[in-house]
KOLMISE-108376 format. One record per residue (C-alpha): x, y, z; residue number from 1. Coordinates in Angstrom, 1 decimal. Layout:
// residues N
<xx = X; yy = Y; zz = Z; resi = NUM> .
...
END
This chain:
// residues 351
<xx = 29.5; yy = -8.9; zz = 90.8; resi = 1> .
<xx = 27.9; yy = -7.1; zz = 93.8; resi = 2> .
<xx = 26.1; yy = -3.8; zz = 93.3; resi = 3> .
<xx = 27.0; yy = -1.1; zz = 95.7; resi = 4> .
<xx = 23.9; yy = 0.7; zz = 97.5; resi = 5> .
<xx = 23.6; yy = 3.8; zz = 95.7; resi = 6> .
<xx = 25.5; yy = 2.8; zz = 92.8; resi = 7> .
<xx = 24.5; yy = 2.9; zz = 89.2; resi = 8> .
<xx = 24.1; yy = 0.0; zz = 86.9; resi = 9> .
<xx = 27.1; yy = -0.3; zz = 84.4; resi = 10> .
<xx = 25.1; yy = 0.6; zz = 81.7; resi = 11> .
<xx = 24.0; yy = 3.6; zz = 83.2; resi = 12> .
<xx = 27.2; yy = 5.1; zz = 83.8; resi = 13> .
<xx = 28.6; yy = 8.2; zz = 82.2; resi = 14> .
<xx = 30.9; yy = 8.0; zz = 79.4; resi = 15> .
<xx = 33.3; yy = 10.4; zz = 78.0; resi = 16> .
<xx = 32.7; yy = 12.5; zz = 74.7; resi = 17> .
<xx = 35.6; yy = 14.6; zz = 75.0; resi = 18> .
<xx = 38.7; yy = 13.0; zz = 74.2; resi = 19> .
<xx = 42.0; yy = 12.5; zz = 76.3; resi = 20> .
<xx = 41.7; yy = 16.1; zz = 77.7; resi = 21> .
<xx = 39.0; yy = 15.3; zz = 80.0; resi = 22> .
<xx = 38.0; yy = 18.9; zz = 80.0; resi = 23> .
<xx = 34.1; yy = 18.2; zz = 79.4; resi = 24> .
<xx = 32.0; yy = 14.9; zz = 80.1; resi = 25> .
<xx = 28.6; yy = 13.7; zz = 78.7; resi = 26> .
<xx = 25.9; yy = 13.6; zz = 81.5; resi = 27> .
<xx = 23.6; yy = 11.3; zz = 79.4; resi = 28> .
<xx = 23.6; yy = 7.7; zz = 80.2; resi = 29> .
<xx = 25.4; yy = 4.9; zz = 77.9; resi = 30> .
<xx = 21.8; yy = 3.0; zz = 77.5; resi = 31> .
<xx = 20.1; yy = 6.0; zz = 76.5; resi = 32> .
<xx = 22.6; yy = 7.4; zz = 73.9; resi = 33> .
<xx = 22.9; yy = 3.8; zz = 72.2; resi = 34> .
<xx = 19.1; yy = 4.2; zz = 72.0; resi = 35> .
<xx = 19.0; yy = 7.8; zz = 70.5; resi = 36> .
<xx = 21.7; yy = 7.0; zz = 68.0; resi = 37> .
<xx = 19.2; yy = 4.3; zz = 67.0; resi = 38> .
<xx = 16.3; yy = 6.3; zz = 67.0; resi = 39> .
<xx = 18.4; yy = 8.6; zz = 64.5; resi = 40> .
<xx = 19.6; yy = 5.8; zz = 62.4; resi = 41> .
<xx = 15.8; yy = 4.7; zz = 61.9; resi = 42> .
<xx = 14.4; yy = 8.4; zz = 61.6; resi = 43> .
<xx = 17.0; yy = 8.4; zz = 58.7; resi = 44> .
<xx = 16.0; yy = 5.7; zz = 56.9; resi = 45> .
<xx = 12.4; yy = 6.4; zz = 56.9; resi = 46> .
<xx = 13.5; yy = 10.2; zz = 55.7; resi = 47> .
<xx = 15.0; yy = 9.2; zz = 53.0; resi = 48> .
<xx = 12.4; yy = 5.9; zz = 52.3; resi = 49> .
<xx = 9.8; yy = 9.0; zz = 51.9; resi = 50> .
<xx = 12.0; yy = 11.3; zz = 49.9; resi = 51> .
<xx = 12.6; yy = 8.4; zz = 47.6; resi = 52> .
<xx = 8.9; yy = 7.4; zz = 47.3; resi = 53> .
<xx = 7.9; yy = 11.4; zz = 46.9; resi = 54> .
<xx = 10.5; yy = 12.2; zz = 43.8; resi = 55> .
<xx = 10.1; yy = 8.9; zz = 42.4; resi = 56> .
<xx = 13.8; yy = 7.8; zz = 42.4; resi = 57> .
<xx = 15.7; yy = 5.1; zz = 43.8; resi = 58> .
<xx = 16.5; yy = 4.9; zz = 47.9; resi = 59> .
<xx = 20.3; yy = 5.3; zz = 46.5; resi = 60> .
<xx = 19.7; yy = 8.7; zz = 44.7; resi = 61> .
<xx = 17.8; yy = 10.2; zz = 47.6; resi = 62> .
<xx = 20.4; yy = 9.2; zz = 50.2; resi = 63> .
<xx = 23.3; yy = 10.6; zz = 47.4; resi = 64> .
<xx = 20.8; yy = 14.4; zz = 47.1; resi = 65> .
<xx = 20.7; yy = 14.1; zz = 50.9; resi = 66> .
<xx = 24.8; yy = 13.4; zz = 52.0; resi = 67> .
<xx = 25.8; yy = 15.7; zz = 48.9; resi = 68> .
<xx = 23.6; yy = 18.6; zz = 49.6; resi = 69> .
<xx = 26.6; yy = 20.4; zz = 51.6; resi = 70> .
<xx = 29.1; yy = 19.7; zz = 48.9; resi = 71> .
<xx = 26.9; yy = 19.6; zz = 45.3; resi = 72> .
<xx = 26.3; yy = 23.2; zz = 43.4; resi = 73> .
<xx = 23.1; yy = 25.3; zz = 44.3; resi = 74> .
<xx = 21.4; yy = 24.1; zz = 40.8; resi = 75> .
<xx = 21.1; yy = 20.7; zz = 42.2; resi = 76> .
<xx = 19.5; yy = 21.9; zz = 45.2; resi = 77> .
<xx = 17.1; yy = 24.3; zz = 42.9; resi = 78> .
<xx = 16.8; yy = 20.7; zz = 40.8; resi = 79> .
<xx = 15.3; yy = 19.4; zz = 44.1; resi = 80> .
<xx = 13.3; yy = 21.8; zz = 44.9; resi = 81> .
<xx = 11.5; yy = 22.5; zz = 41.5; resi = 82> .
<xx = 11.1; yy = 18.4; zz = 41.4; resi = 83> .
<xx = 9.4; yy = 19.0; zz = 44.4; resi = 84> .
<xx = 7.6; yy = 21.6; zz = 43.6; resi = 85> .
<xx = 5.8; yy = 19.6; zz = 40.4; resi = 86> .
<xx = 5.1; yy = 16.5; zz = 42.9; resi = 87> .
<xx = 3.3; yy = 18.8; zz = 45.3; resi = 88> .
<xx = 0.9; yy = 20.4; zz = 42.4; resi = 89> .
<xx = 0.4; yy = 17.3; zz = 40.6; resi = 90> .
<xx = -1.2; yy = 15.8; zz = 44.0; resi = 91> .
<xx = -3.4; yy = 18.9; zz = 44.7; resi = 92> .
<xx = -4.1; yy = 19.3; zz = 40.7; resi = 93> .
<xx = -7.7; yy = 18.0; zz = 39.5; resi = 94> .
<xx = -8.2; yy = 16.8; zz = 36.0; resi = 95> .
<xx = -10.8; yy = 19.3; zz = 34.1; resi = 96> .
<xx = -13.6; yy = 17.5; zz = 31.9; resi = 97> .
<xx = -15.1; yy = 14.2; zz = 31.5; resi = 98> .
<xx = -13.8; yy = 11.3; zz = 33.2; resi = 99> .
<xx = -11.8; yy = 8.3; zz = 31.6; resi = 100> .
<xx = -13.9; yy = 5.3; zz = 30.9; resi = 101> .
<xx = -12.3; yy = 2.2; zz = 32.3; resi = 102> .
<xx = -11.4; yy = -0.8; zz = 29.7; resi = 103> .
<xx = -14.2; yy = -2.3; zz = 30.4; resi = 104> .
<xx = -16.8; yy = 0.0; zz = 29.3; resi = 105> .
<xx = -14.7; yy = 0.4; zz = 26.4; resi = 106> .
<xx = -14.5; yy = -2.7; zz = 25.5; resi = 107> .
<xx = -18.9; yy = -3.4; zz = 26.2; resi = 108> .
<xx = -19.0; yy = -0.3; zz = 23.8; resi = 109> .
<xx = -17.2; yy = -2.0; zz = 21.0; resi = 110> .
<xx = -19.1; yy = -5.3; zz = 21.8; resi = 111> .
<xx = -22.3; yy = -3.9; zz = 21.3; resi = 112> .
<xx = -21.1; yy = -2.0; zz = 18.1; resi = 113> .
<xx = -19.5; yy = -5.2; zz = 16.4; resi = 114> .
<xx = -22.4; yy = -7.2; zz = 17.2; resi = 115> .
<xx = -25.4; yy = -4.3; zz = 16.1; resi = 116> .
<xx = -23.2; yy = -2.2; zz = 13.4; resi = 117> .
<xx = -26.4; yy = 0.1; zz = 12.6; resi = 118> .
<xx = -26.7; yy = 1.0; zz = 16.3; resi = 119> .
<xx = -26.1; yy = 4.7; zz = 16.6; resi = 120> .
<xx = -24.0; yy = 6.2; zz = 19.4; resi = 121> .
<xx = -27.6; yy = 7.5; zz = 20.9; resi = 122> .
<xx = -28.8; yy = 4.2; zz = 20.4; resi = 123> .
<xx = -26.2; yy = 2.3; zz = 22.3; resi = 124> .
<xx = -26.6; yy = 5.0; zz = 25.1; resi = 125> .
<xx = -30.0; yy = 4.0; zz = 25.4; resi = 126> .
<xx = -29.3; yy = 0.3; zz = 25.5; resi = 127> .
<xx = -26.7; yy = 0.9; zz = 28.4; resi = 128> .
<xx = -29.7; yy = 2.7; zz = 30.3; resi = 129> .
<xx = -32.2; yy = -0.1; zz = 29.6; resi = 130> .
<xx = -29.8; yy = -2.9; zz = 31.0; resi = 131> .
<xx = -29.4; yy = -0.8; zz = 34.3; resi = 132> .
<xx = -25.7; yy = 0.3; zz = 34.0; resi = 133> .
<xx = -24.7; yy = 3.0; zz = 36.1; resi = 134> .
<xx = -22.9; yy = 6.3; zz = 34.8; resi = 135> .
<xx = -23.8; yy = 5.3; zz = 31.2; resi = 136> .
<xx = -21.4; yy = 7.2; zz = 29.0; resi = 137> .
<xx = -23.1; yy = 10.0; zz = 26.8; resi = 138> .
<xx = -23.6; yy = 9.8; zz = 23.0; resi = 139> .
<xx = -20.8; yy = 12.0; zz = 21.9; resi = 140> .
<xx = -18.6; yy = 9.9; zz = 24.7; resi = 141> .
<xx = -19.4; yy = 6.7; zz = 23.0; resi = 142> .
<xx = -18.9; yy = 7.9; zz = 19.5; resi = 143> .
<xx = -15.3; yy = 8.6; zz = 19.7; resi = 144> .
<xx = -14.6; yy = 5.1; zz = 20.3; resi = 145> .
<xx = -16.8; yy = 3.9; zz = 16.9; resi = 146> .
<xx = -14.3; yy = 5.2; zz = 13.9; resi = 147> .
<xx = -17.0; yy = 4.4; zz = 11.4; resi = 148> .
<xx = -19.4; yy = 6.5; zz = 12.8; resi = 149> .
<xx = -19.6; yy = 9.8; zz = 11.6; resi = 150> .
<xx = -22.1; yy = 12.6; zz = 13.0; resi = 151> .
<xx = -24.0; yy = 14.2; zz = 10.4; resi = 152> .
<xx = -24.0; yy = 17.8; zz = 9.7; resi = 153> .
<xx = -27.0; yy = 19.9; zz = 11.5; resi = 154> .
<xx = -30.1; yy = 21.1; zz = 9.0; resi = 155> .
<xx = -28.4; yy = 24.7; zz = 10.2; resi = 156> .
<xx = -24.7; yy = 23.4; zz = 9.0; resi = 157> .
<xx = -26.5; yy = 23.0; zz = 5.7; resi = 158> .
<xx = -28.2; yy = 25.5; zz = 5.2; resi = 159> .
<xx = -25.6; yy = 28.0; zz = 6.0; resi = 160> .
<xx = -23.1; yy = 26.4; zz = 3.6; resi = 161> .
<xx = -25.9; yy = 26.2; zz = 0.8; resi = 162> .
<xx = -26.9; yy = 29.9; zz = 1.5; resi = 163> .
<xx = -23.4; yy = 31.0; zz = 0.6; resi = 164> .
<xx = -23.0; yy = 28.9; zz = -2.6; resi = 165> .
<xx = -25.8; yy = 30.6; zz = -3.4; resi = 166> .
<xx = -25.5; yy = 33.9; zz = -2.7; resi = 167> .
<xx = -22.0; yy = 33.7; zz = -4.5; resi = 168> .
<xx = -22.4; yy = 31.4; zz = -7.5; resi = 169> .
<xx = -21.8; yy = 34.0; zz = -9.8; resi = 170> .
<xx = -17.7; yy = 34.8; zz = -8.2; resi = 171> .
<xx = -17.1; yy = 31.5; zz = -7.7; resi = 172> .
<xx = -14.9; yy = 28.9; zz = -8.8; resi = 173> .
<xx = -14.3; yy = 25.1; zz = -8.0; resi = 174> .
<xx = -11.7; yy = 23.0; zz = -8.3; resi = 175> .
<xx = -10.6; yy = 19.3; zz = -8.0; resi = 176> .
<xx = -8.1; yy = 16.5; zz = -9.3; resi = 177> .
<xx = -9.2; yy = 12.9; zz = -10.4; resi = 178> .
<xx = -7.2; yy = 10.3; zz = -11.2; resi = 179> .
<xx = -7.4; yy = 8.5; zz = -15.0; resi = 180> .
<xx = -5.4; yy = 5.0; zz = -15.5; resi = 181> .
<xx = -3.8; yy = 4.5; zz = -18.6; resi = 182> .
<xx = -4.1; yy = 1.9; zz = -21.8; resi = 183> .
<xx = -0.6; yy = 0.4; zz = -20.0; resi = 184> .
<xx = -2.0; yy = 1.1; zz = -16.3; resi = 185> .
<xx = -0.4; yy = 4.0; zz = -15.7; resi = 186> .
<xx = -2.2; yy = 6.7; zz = -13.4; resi = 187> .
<xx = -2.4; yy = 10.0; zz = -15.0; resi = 188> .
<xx = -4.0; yy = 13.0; zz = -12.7; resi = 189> .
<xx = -5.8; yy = 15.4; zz = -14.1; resi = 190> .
<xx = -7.5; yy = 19.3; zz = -13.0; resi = 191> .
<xx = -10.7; yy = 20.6; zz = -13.8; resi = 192> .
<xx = -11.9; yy = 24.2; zz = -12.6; resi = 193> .
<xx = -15.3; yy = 25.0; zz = -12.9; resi = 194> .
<xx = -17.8; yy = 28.5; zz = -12.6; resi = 195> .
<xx = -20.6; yy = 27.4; zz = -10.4; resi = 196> .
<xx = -23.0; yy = 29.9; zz = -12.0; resi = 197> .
<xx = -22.7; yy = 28.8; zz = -15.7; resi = 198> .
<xx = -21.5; yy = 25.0; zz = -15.1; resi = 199> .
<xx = -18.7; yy = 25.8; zz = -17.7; resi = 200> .
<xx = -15.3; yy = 24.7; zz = -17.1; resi = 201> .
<xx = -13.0; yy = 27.0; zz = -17.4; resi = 202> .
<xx = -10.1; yy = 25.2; zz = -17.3; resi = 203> .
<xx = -8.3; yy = 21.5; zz = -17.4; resi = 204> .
<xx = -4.8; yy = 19.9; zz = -17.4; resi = 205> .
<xx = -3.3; yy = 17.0; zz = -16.8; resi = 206> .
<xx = 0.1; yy = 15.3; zz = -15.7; resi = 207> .
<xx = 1.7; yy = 12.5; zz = -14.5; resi = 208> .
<xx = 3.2; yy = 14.5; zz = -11.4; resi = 209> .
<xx = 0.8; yy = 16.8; zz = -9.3; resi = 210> .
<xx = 2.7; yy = 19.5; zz = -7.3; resi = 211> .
<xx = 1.9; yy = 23.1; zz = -5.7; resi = 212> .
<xx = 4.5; yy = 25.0; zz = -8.6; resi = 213> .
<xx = 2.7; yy = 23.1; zz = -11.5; resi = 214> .
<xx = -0.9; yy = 23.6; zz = -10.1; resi = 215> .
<xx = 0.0; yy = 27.2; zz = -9.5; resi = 216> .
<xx = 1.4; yy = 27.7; zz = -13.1; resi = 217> .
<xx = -2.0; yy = 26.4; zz = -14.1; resi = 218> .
<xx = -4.1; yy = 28.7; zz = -12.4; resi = 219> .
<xx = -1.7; yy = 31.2; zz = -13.7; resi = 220> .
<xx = -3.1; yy = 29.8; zz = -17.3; resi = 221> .
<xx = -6.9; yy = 30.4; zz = -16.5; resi = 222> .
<xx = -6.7; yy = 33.9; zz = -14.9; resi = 223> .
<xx = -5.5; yy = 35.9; zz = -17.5; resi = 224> .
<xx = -5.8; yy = 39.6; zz = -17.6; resi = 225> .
<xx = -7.3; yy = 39.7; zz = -14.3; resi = 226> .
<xx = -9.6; yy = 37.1; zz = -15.1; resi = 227> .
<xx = -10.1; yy = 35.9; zz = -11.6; resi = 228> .
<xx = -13.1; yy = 35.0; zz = -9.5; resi = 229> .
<xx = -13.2; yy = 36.1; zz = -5.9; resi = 230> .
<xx = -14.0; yy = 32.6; zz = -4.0; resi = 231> .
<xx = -12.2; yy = 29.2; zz = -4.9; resi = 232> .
<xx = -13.5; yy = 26.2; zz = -3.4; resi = 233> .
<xx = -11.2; yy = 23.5; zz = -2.6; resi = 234> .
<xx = -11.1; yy = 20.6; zz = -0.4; resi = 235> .
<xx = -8.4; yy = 19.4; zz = 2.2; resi = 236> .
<xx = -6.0; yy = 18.5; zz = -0.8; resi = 237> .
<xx = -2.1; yy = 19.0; zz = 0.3; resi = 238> .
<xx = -1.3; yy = 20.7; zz = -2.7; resi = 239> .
<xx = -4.5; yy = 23.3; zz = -2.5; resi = 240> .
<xx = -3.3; yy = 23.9; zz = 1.3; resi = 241> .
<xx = 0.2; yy = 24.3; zz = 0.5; resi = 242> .
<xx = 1.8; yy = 27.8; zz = 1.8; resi = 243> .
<xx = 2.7; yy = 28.4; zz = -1.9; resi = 244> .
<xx = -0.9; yy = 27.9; zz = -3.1; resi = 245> .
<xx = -1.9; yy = 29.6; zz = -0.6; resi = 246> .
<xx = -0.1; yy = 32.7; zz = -1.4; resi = 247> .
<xx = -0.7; yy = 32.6; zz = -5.0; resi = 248> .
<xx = -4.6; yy = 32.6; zz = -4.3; resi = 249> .
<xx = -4.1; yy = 35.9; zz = -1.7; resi = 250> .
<xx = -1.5; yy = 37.5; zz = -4.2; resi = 251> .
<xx = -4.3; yy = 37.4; zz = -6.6; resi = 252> .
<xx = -6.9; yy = 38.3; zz = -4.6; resi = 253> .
<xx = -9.1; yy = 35.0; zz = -4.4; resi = 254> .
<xx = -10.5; yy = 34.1; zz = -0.9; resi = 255> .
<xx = -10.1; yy = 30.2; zz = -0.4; resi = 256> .
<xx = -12.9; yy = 28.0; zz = 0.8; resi = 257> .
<xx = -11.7; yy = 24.8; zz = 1.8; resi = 258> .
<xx = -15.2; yy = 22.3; zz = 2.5; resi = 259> .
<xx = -15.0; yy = 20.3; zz = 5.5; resi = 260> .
<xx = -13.1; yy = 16.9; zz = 6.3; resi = 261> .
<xx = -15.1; yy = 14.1; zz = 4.6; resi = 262> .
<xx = -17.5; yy = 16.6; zz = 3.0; resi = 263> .
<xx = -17.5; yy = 16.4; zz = -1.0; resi = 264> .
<xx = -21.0; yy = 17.4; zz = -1.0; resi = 265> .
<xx = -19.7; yy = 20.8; zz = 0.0; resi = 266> .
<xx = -18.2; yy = 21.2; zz = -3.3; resi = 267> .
<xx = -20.7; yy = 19.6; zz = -5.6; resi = 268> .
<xx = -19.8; yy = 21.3; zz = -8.9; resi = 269> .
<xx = -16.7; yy = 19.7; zz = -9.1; resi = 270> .
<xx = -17.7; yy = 16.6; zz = -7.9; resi = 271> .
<xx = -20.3; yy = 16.0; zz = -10.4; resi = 272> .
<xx = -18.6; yy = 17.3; zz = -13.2; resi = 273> .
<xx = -15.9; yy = 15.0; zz = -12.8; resi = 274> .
<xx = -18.4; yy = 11.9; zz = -12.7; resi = 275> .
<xx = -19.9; yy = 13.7; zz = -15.9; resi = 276> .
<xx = -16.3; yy = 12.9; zz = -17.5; resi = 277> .
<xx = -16.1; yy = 9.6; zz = -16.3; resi = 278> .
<xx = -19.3; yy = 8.6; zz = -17.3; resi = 279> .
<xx = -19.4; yy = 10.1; zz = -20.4; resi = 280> .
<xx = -16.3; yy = 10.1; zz = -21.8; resi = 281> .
<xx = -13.3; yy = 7.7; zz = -20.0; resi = 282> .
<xx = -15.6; yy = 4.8; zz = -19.4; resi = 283> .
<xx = -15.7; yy = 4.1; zz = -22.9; resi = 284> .
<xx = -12.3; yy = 5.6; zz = -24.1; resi = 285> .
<xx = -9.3; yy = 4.0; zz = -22.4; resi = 286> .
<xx = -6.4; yy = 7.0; zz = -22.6; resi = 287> .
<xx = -3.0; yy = 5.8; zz = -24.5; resi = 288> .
<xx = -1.1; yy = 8.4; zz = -22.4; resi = 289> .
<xx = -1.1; yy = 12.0; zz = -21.0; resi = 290> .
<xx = -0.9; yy = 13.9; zz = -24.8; resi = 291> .
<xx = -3.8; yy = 11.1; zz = -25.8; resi = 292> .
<xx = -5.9; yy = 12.1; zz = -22.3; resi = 293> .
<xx = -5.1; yy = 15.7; zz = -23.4; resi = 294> .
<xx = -6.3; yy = 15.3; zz = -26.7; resi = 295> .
<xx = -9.5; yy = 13.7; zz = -25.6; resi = 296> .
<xx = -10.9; yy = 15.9; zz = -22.6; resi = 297> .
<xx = -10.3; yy = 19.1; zz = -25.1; resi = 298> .
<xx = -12.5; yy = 17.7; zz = -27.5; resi = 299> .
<xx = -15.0; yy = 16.7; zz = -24.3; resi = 300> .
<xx = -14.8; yy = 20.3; zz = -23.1; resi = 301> .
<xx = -15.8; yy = 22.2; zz = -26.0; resi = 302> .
<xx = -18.4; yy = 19.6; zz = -26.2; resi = 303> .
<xx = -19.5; yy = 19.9; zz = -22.5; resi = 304> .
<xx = -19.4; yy = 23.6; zz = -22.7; resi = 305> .
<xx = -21.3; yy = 24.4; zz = -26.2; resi = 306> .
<xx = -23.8; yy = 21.6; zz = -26.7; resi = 307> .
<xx = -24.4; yy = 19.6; zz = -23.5; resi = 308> .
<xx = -27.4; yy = 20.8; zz = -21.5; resi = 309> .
<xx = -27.7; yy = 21.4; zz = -18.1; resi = 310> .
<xx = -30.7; yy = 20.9; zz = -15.5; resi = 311> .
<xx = -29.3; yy = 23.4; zz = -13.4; resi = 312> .
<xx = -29.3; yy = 25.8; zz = -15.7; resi = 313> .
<xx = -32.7; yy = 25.1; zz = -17.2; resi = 314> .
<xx = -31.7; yy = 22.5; zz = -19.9; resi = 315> .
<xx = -29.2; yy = 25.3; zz = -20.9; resi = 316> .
<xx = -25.5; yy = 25.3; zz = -22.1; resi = 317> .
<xx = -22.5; yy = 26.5; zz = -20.3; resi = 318> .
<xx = -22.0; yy = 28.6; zz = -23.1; resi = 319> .
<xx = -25.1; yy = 30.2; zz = -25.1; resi = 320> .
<xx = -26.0; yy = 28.2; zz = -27.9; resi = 321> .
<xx = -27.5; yy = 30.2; zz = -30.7; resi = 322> .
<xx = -31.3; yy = 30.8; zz = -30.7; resi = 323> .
<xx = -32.6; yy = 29.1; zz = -34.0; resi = 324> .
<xx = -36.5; yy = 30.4; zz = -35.0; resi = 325> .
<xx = -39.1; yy = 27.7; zz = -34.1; resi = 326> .
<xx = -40.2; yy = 25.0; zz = -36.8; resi = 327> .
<xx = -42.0; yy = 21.7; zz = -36.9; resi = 328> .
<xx = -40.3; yy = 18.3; zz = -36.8; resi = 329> .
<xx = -41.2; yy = 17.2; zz = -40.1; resi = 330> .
<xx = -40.0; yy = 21.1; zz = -41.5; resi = 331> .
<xx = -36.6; yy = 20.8; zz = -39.5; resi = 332> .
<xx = -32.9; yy = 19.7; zz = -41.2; resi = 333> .
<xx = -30.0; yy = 19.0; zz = -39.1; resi = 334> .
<xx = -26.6; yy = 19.0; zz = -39.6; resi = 335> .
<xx = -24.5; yy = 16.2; zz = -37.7; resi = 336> .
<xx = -21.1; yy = 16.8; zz = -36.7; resi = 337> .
<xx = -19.9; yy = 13.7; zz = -35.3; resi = 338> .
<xx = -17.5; yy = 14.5; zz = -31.7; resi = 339> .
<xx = -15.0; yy = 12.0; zz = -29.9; resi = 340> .
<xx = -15.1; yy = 9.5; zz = -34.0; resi = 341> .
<xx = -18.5; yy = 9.7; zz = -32.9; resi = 342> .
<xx = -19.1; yy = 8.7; zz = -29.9; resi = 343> .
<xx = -21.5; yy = 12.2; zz = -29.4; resi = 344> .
<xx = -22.8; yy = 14.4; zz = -32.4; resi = 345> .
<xx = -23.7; yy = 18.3; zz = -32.2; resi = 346> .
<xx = -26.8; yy = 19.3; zz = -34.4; resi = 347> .
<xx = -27.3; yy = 22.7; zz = -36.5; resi = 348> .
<xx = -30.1; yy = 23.5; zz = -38.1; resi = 349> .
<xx = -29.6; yy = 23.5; zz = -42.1; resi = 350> .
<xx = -30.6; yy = 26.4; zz = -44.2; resi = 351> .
END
């Protein structure tokens, strides 16, 4: 088909946008409205392809928030927003601290551990440096990914803990539970409070059942009359950090001093004095059952307390023993009394 001089091409000509009335006509080209509405359709799509890839949902969802944002209730819109709102601050947030290690440090870390176990964290450190690797992690880095390795305390750590043992020896109190297995393998537990100035105990129990109401009742038992000290020291135990416990000990006006995690050398008293029993007494008497055990660490305890001496103390007892005059050997009598069917024997002098 010939084209008229002057005329426009057919897909240049006008079209009409206003319906049968004819009242108003587009000026815009066919051509270039097909093109816009194409231009739009792609705009669209790469709106919602980076509202999608921003909030981290599905293209579906962001083309739903988008078509529904006329019709939906304002909290979906303040759901957007506030979405948004947490994308934007996690991009412009920085992390505060150390850097991550990546696997593979991790994993050279553990290697050199497994293969040189006596390595110490600073020692590994130091071995990273010497083979040339870059951003070496520090010493404390490296030892939280060795669960064996355990930082000792500082010379100031112990110090300061000894210093206040010391200092309050004489209003202070220990306390622990051991375990005893029975003649039929039953496992009996049993309490032992000690007075860190005169190594005595002052009281022991035992029971098949540990609990925060018994071992309160106990202490209960061995403060009588206001009989109290003023510092108890007690390790991480769930029962001595129990909120009842703990309330008994402030009711009666006793400060608790729980040691460190892993630290039984912060409460030494009660440590040893519990190997002392072992040793001494239920490594060579197997217990028939908790009134047998009972039976057995009373008679221990007046022992422990009346006739067994203490370096500590200056060879001393627990309890003052009575001062005899001085003699010779060959001028000296004793009188035996046989403890425990006589596993020990207290002496007296004879008249």
């Amino acid at each position: 088909m010939a084209t008229l001089p002057g005329a426009l091409p057919a897909t240049l000509l006008p079209i009409d946008t206003s319906g049968q009335d004819g009242k108003h006509r587009s000026q815009k080209p066919a051509g270039i409205i097909h093109s816009t509405i194409r231009e739009r359709k792609t705009t669209k799509s790469h709106v919602n392809a980076s509202i999608s890839t921003a909030l981290g949902v599905p293209l579906q969802t962001s083309k739903e928030l988008e078509r529904g944002t006329a019709d939906r209730p304002a909290r979906d819109c303040h759901s957007l927003a506030s979405t948004a709102f947490k994308f934007h601050w996690q991009r412009i947030s920085k992390k505060i601290g150390r850097p991550n290690l990546s696997s593979a440090t991790i994993q050279l870390i553990k290697r050199i551990h497994k293969e040189n176990p006596l390595l110490s964290p600073e020692k590994i450190h130091e071995r990273l440096l010497t083979l040339g690797i870059e951003k070496s992690p520090a010493p404390n880095t490296i030892a939280k990914y060795l669960p064996t390795t355990r930082k000792p305390p500082s010379q100031k750590q112990v110090q300061s803990w000894k210093l206040f043992l010391s200092n309050h020896h004489h209003d202070l109190w220990a306390t622990d539970f051991f375990t005893i297995p029975t003649i039929k393998f039953r496992v009996l537990y049993g309490l032992v409070v000690i007075h860190h100035q005169s190594r005595e105990i002052v009281y022991f129990a035992v029971t098949t059942n540990p609990t925060a109401e018994w071992t309160i009742q106990q202490f209960r038992n061995a403060t009588p009359f206001g009989k109290a000290p003023k510092y108890l020291v007690h390790d991480n135990d769930l029962i001595f950090c129990s909120k009842a416990f703990q309330s008994f000990l402030q009711s009666s006006g006793i400060s608790s001093k729980k040691t460190a995690y892993r630290s039984p050398w912060q409460n030494p008293y009660a440590e040893r004095v519990i190997g002392t029993v072992k040793r001494e007494l239920l490594d060579h008497i197997i217990p028939l059952n908790e009134r047998h055990l009972h039976s057995l660490l009373r008679e221990y305890v007046v022992y422990y307390n009346n006739d067994r001496t203490h370096q500590g103390i200056n060879g001393k007892t627990p309890i003052p023993s009575p001062v005899y005059l001085p003699t010779l050997a060959e001028d000296t009598k004793l009188e035996a009394t046989p403890v425990l069917n006589g596993l020990y024997h207290t002496y007296k002098k004879a008249a």
